[in-house]
N, C-alpha and C positions, 0 to 999 in steps of 0.2 A: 214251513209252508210260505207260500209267496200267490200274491193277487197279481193276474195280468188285467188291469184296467185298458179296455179299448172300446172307444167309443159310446162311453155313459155305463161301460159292463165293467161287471169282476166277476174275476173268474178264478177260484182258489186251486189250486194244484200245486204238485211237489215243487221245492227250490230248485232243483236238475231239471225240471222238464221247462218252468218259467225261461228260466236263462237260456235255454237252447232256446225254444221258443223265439224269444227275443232276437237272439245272435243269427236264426235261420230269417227270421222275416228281415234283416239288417243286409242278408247276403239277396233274399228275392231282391229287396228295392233296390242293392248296388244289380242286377241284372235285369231289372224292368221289367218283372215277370210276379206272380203269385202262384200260392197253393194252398189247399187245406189240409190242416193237419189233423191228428186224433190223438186224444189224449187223456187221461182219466184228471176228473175232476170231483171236485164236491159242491155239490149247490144242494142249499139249503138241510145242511147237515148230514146229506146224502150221496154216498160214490155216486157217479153216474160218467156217462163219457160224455166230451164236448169235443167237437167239430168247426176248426176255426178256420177263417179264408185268412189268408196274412198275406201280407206283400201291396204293390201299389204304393198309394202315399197315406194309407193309415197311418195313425199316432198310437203309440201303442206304451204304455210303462209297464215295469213291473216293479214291487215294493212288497217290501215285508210285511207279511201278514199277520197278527195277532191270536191264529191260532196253531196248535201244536194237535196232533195225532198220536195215539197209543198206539197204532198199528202201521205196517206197509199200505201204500195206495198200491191196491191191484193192479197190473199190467203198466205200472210206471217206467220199469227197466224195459219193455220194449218199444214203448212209444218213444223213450228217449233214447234208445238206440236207430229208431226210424229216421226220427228228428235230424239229428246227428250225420246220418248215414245220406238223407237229401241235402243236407247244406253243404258237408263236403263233395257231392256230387257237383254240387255248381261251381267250387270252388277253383 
């Protein structure tokens, strides 16, 4: 698991959906542009989805997270095929 810290937040979600995440908001800001994305997450020990604007000149990190999962995060492999499938559209 990995935290997207952006702007005083974390936000826990899979290592694959982090790093696109990241790589996608890298491609808005090289085209001056943003979007939101969707993606499952956990807050406060809870699935749940999050809704992120990305791109502009947000600061954005992501960093290893200190917890681990017994299970799949539900609808991970399609958010990160989304992900994926808009950044190579810009590209």
């Amino acid at each position: 698991m990995k935290d997207i810290l952006i702007e005083g937040h974390r936000i826990l979600t899979t290592d694959d959906i982090a790093d696109a995440v990241l790589a996608y908001a890298r491609v808005l800001l090289e085209h001056g542009t943003a979007d939101i994305v969707e993606f499952p997450s956990i807050h406060d020990g809870s699935p749940t989805l999050c809704s992120l604007l990305i791109g502009g000149s947000g600061v954005m990190a992501v960093v290893d997270a200190p917890v681990a999962l017994s299970a799949p995060v539900g609808g991970a492999d399609l958010a990160l095929d989304e992900i994926m499938r808009r950044a190579e559209a810009l590209r």
